[in-house]
The first five atom37 places (N, CA, C, CB, O) and aatype in JSON, in Angstrom:
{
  "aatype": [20, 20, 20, 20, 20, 20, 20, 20, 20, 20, 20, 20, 20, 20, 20, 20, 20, 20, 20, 20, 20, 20, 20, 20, 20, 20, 20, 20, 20, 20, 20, 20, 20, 20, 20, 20, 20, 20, 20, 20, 20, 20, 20, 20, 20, 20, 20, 20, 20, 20, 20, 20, 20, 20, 20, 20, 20, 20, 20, 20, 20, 20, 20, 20, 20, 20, 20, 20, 20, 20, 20, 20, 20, 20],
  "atom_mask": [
    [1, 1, 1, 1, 1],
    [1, 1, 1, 1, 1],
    [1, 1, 1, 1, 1],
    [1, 1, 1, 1, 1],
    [1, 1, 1, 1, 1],
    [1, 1, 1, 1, 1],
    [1, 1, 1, 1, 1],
    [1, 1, 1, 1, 1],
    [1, 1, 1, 1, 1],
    [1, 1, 1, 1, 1],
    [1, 1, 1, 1, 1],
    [1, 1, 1, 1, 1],
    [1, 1, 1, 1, 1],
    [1, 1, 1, 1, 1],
    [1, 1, 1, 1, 1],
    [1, 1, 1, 1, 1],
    [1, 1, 1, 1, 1],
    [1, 1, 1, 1, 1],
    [1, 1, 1, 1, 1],
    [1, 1, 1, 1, 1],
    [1, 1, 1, 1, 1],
    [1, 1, 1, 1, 1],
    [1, 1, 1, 1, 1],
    [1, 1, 1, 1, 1],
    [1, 1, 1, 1, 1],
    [1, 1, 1, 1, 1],
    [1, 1, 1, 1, 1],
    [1, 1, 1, 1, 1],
    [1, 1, 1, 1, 1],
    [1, 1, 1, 1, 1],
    [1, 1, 1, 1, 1],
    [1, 1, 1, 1, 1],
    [1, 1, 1, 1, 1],
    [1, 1, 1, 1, 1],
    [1, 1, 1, 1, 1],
    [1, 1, 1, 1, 1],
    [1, 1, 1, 1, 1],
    [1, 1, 1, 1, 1],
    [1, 1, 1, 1, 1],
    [1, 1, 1, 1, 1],
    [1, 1, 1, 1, 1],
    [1, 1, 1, 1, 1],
    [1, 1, 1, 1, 1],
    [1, 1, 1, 1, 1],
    [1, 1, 1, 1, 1],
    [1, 1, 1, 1, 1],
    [1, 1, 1, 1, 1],
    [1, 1, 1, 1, 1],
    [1, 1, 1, 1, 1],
    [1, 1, 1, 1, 1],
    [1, 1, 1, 1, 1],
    [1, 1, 1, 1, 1],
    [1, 1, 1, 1, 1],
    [1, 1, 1, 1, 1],
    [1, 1, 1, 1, 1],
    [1, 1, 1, 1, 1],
    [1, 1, 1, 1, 1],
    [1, 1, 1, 1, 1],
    [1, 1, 1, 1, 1],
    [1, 1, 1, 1, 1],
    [1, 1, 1, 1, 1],
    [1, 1, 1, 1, 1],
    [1, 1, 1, 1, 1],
    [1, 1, 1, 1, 1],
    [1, 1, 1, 1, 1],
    [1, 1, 1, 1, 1],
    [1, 1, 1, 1, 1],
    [1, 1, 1, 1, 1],
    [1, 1, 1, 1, 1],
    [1, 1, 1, 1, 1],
    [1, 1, 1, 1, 1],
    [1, 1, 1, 1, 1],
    [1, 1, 1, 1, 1],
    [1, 1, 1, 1, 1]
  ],
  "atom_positions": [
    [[0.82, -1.19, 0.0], [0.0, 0.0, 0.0], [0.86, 1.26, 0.0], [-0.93, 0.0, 1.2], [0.53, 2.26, -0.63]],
    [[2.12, 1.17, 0.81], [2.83, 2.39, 0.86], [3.51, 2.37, -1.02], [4.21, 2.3, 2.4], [3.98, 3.35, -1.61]],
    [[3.43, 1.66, -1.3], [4.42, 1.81, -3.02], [3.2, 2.28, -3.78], [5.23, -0.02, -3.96], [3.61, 2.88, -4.77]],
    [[1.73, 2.27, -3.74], [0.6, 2.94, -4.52], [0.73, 4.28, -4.0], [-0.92, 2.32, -4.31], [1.05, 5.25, -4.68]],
    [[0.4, 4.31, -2.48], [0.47, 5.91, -1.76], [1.46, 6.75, -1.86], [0.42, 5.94, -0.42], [1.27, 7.96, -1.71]],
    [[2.93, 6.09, -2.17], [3.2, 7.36, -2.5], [3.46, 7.89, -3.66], [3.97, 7.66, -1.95], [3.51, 9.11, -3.82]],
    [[3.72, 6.67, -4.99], [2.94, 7.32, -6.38], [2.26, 7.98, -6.19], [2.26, 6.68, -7.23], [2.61, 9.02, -6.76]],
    [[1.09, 8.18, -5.56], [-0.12, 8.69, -6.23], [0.07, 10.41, -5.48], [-1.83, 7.6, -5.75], [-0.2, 11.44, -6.08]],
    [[0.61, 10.32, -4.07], [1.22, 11.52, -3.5], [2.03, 12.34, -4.55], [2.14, 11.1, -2.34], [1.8, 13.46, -5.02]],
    [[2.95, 11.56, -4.76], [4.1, 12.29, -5.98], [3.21, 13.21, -6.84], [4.95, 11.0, -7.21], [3.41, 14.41, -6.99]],
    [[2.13, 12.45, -7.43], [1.29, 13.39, -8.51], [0.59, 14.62, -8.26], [0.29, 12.71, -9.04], [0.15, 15.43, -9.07]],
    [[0.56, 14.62, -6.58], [-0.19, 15.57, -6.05], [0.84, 17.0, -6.37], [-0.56, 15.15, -4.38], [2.05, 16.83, -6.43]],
    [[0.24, 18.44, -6.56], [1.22, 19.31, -6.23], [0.82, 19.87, -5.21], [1.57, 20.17, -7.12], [0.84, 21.1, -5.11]],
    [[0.33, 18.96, -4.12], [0.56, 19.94, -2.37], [0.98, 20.19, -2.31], [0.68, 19.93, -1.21], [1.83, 19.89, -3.15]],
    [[1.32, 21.03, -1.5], [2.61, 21.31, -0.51], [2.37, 20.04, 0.52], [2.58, 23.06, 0.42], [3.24, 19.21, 0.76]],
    [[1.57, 20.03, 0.87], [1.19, 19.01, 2.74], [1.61, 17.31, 1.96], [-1.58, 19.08, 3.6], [1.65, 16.41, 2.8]],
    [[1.84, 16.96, 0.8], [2.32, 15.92, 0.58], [3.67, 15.74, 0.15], [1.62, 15.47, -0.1], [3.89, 14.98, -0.79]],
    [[4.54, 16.33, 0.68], [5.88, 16.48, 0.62], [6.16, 15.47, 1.3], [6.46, 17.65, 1.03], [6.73, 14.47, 0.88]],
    [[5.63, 15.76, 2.89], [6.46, 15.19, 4.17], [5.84, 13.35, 3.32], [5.62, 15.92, 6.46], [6.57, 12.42, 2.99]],
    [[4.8, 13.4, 3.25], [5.08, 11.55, 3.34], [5.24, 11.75, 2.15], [3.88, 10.18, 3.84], [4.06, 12.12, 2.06]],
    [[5.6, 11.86, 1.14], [6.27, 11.75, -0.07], [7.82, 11.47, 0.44], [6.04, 13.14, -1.02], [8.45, 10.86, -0.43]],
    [[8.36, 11.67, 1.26], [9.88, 11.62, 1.9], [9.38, 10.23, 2.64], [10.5, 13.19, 3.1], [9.75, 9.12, 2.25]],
    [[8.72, 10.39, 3.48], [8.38, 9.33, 4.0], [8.12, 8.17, 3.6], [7.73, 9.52, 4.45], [8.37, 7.24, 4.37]],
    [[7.67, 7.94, 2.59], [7.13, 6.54, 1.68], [8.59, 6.23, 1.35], [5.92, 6.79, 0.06], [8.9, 5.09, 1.7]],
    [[9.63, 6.97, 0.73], [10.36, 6.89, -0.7], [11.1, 6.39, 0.65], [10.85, 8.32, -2.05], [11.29, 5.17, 0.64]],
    [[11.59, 7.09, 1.87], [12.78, 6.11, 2.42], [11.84, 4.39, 3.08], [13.8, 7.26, 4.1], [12.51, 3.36, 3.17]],
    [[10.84, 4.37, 3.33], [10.26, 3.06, 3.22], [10.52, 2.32, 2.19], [9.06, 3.08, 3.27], [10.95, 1.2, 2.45]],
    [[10.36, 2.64, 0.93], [10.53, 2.05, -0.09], [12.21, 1.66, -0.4], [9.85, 2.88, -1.04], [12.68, 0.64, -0.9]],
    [[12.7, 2.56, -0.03], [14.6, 2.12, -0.11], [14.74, 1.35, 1.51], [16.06, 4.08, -0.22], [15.75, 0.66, 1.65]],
    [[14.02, 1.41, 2.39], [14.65, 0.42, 3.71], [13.46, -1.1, 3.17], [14.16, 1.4, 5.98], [13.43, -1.91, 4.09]],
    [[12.95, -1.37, 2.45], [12.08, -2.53, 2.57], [12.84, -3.01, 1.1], [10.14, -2.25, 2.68], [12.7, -4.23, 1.23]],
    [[13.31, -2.9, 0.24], [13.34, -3.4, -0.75], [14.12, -4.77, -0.32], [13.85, -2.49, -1.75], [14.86, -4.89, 0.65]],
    [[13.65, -6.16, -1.63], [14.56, -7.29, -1.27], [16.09, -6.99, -1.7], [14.02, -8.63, -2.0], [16.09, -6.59, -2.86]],
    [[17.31, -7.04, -1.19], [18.23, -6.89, -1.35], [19.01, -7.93, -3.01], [18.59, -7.06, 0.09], [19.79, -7.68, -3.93]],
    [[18.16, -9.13, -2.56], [18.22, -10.47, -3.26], [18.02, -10.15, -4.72], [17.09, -11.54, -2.71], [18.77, -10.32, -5.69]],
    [[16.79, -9.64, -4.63], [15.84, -9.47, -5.87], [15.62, -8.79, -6.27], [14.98, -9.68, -6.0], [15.26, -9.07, -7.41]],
    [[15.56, -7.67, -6.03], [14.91, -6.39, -5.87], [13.87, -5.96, -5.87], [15.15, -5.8, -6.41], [13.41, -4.99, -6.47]],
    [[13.37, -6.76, -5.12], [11.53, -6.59, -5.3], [11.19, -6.35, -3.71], [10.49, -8.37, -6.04], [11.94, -6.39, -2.74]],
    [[9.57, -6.04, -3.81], [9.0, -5.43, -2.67], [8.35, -6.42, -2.98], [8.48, -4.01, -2.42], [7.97, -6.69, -4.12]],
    [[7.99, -7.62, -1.1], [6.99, -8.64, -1.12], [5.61, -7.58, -0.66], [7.43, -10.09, 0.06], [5.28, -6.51, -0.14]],
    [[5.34, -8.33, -1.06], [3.66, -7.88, -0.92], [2.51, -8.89, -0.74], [3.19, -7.15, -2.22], [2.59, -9.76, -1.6]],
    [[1.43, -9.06, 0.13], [0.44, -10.24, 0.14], [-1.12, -9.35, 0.45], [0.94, -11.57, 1.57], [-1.3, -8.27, 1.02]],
    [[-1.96, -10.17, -0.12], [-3.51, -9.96, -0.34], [-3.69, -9.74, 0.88], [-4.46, -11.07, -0.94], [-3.19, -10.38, 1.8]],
    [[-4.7, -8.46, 0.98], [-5.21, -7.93, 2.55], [-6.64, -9.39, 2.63], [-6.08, -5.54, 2.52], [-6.95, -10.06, 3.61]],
    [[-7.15, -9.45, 1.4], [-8.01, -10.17, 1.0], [-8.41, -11.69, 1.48], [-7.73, -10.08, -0.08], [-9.42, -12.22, 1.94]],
    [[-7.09, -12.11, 1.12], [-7.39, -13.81, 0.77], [-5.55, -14.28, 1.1], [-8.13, -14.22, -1.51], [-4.67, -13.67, 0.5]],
    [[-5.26, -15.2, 1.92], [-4.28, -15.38, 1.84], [-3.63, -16.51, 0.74], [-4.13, -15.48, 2.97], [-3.99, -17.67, 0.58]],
    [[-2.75, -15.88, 0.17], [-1.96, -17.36, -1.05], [-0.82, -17.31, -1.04], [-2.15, -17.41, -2.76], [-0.12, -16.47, -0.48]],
    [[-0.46, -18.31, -1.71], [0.77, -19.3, -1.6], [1.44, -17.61, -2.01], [0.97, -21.11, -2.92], [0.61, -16.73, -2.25]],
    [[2.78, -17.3, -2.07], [3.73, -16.58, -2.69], [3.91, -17.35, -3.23], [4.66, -15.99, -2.26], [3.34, -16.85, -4.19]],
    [[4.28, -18.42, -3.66], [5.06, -18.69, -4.92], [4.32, -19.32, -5.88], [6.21, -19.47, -4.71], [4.84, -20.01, -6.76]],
    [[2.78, -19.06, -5.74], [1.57, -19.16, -7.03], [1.37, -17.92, -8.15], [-0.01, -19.23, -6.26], [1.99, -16.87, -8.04]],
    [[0.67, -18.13, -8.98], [0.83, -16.98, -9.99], [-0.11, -16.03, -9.16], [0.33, -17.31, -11.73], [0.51, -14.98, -8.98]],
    [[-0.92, -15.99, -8.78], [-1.46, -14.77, -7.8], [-0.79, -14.27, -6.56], [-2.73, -15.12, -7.28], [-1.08, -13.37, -5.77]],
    [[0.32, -15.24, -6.65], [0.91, -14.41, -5.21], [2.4, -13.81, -5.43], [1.04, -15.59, -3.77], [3.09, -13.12, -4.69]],
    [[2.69, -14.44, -6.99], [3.7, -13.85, -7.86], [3.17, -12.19, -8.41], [3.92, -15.0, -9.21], [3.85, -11.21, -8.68]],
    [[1.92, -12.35, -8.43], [1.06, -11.03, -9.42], [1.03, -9.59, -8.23], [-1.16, -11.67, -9.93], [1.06, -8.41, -8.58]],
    [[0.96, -10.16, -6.61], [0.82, -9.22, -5.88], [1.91, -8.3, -5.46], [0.31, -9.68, -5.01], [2.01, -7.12, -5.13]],
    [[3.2, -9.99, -5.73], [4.69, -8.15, -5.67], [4.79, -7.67, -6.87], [6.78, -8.41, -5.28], [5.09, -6.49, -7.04]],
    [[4.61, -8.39, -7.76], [4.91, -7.76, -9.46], [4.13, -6.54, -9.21], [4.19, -8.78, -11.07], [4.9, -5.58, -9.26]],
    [[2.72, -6.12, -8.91], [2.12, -5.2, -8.84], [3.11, -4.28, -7.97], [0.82, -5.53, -8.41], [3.67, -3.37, -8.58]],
    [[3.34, -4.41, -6.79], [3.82, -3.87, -5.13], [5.31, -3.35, -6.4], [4.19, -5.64, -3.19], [5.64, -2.22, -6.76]],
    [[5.76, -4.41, -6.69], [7.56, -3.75, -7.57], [7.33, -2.74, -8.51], [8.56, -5.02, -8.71], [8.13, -1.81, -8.61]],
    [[6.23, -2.8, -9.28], [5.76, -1.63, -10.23], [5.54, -0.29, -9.94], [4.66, -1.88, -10.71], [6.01, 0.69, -10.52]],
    [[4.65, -0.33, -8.81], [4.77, 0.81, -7.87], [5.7, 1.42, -7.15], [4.19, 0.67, -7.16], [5.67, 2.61, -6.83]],
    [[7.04, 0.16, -6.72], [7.88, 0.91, -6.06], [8.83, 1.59, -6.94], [8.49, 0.17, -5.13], [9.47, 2.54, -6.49]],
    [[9.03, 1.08, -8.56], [9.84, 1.4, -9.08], [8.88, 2.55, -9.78], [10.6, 0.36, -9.71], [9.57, 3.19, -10.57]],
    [[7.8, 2.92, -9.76], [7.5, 4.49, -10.64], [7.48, 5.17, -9.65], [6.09, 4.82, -11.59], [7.23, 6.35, -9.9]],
    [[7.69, 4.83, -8.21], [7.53, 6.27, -6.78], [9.12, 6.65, -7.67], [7.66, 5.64, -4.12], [9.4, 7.52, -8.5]],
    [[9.96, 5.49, -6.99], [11.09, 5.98, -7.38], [11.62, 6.45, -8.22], [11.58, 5.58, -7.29], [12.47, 7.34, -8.12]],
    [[11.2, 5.9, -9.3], [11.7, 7.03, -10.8], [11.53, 8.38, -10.93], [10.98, 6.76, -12.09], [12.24, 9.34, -11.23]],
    [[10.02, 8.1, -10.51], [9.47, 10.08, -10.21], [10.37, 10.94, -9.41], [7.9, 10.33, -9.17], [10.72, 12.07, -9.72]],
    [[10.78, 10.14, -8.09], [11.57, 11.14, -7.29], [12.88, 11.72, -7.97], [11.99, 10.48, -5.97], [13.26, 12.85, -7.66]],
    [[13.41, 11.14, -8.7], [14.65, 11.26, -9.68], [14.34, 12.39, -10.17], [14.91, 10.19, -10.82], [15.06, 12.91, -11.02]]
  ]
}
């Protein structure tokens, strides 16, 4: 949720979304997998396997997001 929130912050031109715009982006650089480089992520929903194609689909989503917060901040 924090790799959607703070995309979607970034787009904002607040001012008042600065601070967690800082805030998300160093979450997003202290959580990343070192291994992989991916952000795990699991269904608030339904719990599944991680290593099924729906539980492959939920970091693919979670990594997509972390990598356009981060690009933006660039």
């Amino acid at each position: 949720m924090v790799r959607r929130t703070t995309f979607v912050l970034q787009s904002s031109a607040a001012a008042r979304a600065q601070a967690p715009v800082k805030r998300g982006l160093a979450w997003l650089v202290s959580h990343q997998d070192p291994a992989s480089g991916t952000w795990f992520a699991a269904s608030l929903n339904k719990q599944r396997d991680p290593a099924s194609d729906a539980g492959k689909f939920m970091s693919d989503a979670a990594t997509a997001y972390a990598v356009l917060a981060l690009t933006k901040a660039q």
